[in-house]
KOLTORTI-762641 format. One record per atom (N, C-alpha, C): x, y, z. Coordinates in steps of 0.02 Angstrom, whole numbers, plus 50000, padded with zeros to 5 digits. Each point is the difference from the previous one (the first is absolute). Example, Ala and Ser with C-alpha at 12.3 -4.5 7.8 and 13.67 -1.06 7.14 Angstrom:
# residues 2
506604971650390/499555005950000/500455006050000/499825005349964/500425005950003/499615005550037/
This chain:
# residues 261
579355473055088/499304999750023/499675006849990/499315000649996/499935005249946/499204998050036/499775006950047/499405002650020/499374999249946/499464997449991/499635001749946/499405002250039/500025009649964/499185001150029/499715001049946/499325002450028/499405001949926/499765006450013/499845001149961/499695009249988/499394998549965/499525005850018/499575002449971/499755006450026/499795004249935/500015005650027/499045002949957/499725003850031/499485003049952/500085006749983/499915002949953/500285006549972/499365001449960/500005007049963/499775003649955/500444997849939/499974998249949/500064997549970/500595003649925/499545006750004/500385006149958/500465006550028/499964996850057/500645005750044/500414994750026/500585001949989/500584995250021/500465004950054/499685006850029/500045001650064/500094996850046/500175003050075/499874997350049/499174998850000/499895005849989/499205002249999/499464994049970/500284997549976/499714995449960/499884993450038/500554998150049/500064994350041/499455001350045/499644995550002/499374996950053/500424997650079/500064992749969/500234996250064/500554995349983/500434998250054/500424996349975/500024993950060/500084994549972/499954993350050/500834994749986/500244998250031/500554993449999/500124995450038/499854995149980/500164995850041/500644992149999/500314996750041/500464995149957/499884992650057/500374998549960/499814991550045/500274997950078/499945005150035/500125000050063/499435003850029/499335000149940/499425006050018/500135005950046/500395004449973/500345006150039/499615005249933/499545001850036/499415006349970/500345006650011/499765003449931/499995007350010/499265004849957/499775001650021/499465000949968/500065010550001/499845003249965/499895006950014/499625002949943/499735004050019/499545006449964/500265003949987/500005003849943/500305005449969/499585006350035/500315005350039/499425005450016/500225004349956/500165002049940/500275003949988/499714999149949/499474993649978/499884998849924/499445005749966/500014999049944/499485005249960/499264996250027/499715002950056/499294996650012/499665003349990/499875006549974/499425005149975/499874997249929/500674997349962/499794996949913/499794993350037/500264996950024/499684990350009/499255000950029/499785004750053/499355002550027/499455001949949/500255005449950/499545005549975/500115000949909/500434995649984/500145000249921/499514995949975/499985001749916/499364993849985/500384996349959/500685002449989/500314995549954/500164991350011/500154996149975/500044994349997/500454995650051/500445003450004/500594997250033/499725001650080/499725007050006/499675001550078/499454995850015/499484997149960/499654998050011/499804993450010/500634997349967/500404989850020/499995001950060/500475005550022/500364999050064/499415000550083/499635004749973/499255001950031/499704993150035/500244995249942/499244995850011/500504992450023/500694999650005/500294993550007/500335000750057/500545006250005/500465001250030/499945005650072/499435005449980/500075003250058/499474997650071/499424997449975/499684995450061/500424994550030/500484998449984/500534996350048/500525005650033/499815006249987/500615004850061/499634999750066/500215005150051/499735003450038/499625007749975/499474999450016/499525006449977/499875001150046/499595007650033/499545004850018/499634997349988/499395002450027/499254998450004/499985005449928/500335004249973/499785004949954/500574995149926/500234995650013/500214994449935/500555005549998/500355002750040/501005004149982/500154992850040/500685000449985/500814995850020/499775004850077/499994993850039/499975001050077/500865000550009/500225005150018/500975001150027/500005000050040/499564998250047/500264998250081/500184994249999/499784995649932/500014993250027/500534997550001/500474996050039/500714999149994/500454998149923/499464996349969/500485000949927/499805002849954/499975006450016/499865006849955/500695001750024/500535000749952/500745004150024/500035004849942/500305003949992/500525006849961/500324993449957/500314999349937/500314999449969/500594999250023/500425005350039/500544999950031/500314996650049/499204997250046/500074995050039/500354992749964/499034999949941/500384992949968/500594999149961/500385004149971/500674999549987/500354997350042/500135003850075/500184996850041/500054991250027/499305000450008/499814992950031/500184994049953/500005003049932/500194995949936/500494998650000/500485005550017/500524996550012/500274999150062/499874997250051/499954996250065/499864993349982/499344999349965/499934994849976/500464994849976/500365003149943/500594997049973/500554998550022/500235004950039/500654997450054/499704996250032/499664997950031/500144995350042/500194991949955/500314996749997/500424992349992/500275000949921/500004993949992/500435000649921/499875003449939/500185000749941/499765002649953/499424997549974/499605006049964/499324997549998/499944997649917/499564996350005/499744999549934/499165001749998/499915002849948/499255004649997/499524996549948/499324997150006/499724997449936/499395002550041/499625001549936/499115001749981/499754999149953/499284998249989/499724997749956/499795007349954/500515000049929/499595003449939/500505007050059/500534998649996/500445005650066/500185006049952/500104998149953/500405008849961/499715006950052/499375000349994/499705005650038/500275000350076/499964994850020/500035000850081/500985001550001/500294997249969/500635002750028/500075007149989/499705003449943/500115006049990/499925002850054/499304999750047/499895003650027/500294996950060/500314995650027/500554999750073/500405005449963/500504998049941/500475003549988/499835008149981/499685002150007/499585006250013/499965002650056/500044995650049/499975004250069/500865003849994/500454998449989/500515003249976/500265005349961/499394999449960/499975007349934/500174996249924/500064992350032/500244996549920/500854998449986/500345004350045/500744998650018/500204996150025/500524993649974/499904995950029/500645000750041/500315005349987/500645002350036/499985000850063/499415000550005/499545003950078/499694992650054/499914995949957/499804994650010/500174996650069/499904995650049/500444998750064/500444991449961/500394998150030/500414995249963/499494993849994/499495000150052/499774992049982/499294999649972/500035007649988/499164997449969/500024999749914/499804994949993/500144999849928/499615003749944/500444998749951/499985007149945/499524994949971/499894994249976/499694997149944/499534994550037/499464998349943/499414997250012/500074990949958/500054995550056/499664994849962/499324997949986/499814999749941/499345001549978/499784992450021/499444997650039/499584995049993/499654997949944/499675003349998/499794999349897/500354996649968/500825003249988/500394993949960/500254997050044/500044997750041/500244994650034/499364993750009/499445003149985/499604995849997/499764995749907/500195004949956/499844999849930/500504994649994/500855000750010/500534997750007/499934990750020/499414999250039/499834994250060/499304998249943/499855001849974/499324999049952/499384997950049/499995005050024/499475000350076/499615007549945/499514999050016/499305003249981/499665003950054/499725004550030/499395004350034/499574994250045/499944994749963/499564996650027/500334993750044/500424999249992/500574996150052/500125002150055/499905005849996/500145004550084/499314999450039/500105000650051/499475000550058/499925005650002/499224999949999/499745009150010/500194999850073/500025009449991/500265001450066/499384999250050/500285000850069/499524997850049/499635006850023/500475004449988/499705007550034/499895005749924/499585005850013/499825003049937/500795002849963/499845001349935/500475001749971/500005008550005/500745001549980/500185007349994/500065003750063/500394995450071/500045002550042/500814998549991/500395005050025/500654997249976/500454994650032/499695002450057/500414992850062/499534993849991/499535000349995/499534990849959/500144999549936/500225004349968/500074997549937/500994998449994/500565002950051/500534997949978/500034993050051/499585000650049/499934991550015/499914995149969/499495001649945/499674996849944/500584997949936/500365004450005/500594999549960/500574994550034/499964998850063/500554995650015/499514994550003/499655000249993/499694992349995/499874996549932/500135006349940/500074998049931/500774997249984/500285001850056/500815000449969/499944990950030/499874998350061/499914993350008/499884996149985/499385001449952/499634994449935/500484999449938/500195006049975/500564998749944/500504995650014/500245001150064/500704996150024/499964992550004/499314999950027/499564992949998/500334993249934/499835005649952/499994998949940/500634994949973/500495003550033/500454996549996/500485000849903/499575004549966/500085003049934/500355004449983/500245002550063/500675008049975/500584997150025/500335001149954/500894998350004/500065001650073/500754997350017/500195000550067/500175005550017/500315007549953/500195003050013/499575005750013/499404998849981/499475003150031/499775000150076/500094995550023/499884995250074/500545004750068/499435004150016/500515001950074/500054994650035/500595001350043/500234994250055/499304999050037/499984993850031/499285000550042/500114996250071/499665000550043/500244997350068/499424992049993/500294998050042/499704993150004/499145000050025/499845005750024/499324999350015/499685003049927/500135003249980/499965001749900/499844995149964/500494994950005/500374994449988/499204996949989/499894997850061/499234995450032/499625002349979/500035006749992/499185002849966/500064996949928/500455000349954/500015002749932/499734990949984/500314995450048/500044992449987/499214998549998/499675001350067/499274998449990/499805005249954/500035006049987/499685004349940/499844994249949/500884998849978/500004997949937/499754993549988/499904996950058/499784990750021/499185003149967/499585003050019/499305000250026/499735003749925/500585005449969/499655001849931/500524996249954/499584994749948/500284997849944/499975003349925/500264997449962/500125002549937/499465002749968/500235007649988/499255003749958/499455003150040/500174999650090/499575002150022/499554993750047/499964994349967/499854996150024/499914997150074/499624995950037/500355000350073/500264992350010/500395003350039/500394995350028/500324994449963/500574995150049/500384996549962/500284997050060/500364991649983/500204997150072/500575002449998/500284998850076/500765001250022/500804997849939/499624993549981/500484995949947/499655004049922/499515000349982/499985005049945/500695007250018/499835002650054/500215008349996/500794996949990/500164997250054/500904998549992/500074998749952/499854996349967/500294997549925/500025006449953/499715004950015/499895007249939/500395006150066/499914998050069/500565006050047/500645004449940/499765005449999/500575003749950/500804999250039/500585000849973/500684999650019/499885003650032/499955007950020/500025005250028/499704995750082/499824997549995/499185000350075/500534991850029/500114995449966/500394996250010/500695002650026/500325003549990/500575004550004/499935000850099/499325003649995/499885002050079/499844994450042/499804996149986/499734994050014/500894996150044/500154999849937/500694996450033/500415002850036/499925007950013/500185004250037/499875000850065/499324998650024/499594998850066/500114993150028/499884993449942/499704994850028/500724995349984/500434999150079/500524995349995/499974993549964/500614998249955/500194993349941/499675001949976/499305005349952/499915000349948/500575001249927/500335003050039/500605004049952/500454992849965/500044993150054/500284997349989/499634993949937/499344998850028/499554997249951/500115002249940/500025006349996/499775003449927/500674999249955/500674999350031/500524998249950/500054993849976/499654995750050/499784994549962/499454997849991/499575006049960/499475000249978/499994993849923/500545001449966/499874996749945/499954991649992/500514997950044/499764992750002/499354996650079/500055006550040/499324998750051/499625006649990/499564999449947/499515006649997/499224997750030/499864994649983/499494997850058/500045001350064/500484997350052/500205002650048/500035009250017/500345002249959/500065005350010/499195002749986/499474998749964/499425003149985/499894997350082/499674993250010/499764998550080/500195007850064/500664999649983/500345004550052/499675005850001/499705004249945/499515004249983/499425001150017/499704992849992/499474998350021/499895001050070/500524997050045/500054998750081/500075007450025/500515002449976/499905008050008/499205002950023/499614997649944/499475005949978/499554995950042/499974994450034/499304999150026/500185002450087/500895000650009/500015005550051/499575002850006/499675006449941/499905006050004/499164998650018/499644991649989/499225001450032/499855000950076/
């Protein structure tokens, strides 16, 4: 069993410093938040540069911090920390329960910079925070899911804790999907389970909406069936004799899922 959180982080783009790190947000499917501010970041270039990269950041990213009435990084405010802090708390984060698994959308950047709070060593690293990034992007390219299949997010973008929320709610729609091999598929608990069933009941093929109970079962991927017979007693037994009662066994699917109105 295998933790899955999400990251997102906002940075400067051409410093792969600490200095460079903005903010960093994570969150995983037990909604256990960590959100922090870099105080340590280069805010005289993100404030006062005219170059390009300062001036994205000017206009997307820093009106979602805490400011002064004079537009500086307010450091009283509780998540304004030292760098040294968030190393720390980062890894607090991670110890706590099983091993983690890490995904963000378009992530190359953002792991650098977790794995940066370290100096880039991964020797230094604490045991459970992980070294590597599953990219949403391809897990979504992988699922032949498009930009426009996803639900815009509900809150503004480029804040890092709304936007790695935003990220576990992409990872839900892919899964939906029912399109990535099984070995892609973290273990999932039975209330997972229920979400992913109506997800995948309510969006049909291509984006499309919706689909009946007896449509979805008949296309339920092995993987989601797998859990299914795992939670819901004599499924396991139906399904071996799926081949000469597969009607039956679809119904049983069916009865399942109108549980869930």
């Amino acid at each position: 069993m295998f933790r899955s959180t999400y990251l997102d982080t906002e940075f400067l783009r051409d410093d792969l410093t600490n200095a460079g790190l903005i903010s960093l947000g994570l969150t995983d499917r037990e909604s256990a938040d960590y959100y922090a501010i870099n105080a340590d970041v280069d805010e005289d270039r993100i404030r006062h540069s005219p170059d390009e990269a300062a001036v994205w950041l000017r206009e997307h990213v820093w009106p979602l911090l805490p400011t002064t009435l004079s537009g500086a990084l307010d450091r009283t405010h509780p998540d304004v920390k030292p760098i040294t802090v968030l190393r720390e708390e980062v890894g607090r984060y991670y110890a706590q329960g099983p091993q983690a698994r890490m995904y963000a959308y378009y992530g190359g950047q953002d792991g650098v910079r977790l794995l940066g709070l370290w100096g880039h060593d991964w020797g230094q690293v604490p045991p459970n925070v992980p070294v590597r990034v599953r990219d949403l992007a391809d897990l979504a390219e992988d699922a032949g899911l498009t930009p426009q299949d996803f639900s815009a997010q509900a809150t503004p973008e480029h804040h890092a804790l709304w936007d790695a929320r935003h990220d576990r709610d992409m990872h839900d729609t892919i899964k939906a999907t029912g399109l990535l091999p099984s070995s892609a598929q973290a273990p999932i608990s039975e209330e997972d389970l229920r979400t992913l069933a109506v997800n995948g009941q309510r969006r049909g093929p291509g984006g499309t909406p919706g689909r009946t109970k007896q449509q979805f079962a008949e296309v339920m991927p092995a993987w989601m069936r797998d859990a299914v017979d795992a939670y819901v007693p004599g499924m396991a037994q139906l399904r071996a004799a799926a081949d000469v009662s597969k009607d039956r066994y679809l119904s049983g699917l069916v009865a399942w899922m109108a549980t869930l109105d």
